[in-house]
GUNUZA-858323 format. One line per field, with one value per residue: x, y, z of N, C-alpha, C in turn; residue number from 1. Coordinates in nm, 2 decimals, padded with zeros to 4 digits. Example, Ala and Ser with C-alpha at 12.3 -4.5 7.8 and 13.67 -1.06 7.14 Angstrom:
BEGIN
n.xx: [01.32, 01.28]
n.yy: [-00.57, -00.22]
n.zz: [00.78, 00.71]
ca.xx: [01.23, 01.37]
ca.yy: [-00.45, -00.11]
ca.zz: [00.78, 00.71]
c.xx: [01.32, 01.29]
c.yy: [-00.33, 00.00]
c.zz: [00.78, 00.79]
seq: [1, 2]
***
This chain:
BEGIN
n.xx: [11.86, 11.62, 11.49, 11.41, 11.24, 11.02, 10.92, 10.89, 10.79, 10.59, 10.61, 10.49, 10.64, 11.02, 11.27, 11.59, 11.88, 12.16, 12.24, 12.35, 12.15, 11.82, 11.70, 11.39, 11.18, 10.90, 10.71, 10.60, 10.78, 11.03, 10.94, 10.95, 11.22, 11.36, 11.65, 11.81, 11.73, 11.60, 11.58, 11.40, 11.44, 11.36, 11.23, 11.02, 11.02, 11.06, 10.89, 10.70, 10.82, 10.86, 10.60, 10.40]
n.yy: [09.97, 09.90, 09.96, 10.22, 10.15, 10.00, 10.12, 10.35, 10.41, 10.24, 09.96, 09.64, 09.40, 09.33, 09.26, 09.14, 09.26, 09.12, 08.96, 08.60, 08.45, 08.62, 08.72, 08.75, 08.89, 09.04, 09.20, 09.11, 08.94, 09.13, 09.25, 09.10, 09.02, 09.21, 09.39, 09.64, 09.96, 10.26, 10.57, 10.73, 11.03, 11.29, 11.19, 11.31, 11.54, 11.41, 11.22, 11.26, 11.20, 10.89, 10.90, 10.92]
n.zz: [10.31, 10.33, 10.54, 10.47, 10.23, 10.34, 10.58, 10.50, 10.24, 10.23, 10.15, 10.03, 09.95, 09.88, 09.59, 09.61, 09.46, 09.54, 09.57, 09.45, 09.34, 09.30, 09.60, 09.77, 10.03, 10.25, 10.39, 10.63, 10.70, 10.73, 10.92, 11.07, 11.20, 11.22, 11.37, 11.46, 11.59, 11.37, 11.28, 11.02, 10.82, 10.70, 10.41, 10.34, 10.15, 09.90, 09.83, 09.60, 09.41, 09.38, 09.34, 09.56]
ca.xx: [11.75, 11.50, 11.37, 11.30, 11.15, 10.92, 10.83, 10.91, 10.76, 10.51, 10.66, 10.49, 10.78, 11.14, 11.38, 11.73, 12.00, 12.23, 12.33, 12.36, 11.99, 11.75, 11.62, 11.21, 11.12, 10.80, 10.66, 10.60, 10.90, 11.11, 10.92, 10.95, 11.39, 11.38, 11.65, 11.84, 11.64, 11.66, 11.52, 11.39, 11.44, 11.40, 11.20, 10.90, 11.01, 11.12, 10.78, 10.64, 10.89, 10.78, 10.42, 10.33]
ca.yy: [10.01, 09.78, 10.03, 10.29, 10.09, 09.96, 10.21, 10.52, 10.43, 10.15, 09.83, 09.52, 09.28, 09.39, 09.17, 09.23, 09.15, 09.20, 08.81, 08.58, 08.43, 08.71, 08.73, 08.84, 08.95, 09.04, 09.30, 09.05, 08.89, 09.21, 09.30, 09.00, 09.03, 09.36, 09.41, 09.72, 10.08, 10.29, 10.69, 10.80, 11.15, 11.35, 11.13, 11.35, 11.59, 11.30, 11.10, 11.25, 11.11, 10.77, 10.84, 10.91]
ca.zz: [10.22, 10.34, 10.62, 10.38, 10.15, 10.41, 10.68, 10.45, 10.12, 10.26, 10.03, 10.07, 09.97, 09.79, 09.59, 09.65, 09.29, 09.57, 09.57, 09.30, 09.34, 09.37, 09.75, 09.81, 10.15, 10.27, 10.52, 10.77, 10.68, 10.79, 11.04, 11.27, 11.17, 11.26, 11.54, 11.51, 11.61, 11.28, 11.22, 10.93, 10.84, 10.54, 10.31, 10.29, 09.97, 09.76, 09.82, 09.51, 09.32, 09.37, 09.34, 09.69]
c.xx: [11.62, 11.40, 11.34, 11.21, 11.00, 10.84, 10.80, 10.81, 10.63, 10.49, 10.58, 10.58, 10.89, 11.16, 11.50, 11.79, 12.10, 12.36, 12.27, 12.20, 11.90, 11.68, 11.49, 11.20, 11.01, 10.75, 10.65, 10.74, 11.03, 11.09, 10.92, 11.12, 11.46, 11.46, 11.71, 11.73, 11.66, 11.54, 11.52, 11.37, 11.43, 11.34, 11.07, 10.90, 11.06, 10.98, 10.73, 10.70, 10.90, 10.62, 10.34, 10.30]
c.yy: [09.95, 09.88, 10.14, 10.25, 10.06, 10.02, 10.33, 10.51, 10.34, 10.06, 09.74, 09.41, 09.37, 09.25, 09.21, 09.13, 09.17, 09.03, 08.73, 08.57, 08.55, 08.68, 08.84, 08.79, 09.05, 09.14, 09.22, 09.04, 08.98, 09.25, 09.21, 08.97, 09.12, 09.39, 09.55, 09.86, 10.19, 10.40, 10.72, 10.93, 11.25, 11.31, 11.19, 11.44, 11.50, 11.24, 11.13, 11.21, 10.96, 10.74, 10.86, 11.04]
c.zz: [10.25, 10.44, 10.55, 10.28, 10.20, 10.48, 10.60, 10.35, 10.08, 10.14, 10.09, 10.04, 09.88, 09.71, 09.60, 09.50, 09.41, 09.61, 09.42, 09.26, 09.41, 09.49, 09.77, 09.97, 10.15, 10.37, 10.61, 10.79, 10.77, 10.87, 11.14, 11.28, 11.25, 11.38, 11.58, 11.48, 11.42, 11.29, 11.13, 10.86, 10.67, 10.39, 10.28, 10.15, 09.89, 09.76, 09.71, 09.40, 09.28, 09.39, 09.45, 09.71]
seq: [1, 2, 3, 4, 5, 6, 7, 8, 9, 10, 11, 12, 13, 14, 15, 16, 17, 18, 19, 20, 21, 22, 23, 24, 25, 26, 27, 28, 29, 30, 31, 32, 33, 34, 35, 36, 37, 38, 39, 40, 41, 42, 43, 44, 45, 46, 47, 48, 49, 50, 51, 52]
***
């Protein structure tokens, strides 16, 4: 979820509930992590649904 968030939807940080202690990451943050390749496809008719 993190590379739509970021490349698709242009997030500057997330938090994740996805552990006990909420975890924030950052656009740099994931971008210097970043190791596997990932296409994003299909996110252009939903973008007005988040405002974009």
């Amino acid at each position: 979820m993190l590379h739509p968030a970021f490349e698709g939807l242009g997030a500057r940080s997330m938090t994740s509930g996805a552990m006990a202690a909420d975890a924030r990451l950052d656009r740099a943050g994931w971008e210097a992590h970043r190791t596997v390749p990932v296409e994003l496809r299909g996110l252009e008719p939903a973008l007005a649904l988040f405002g974009l």
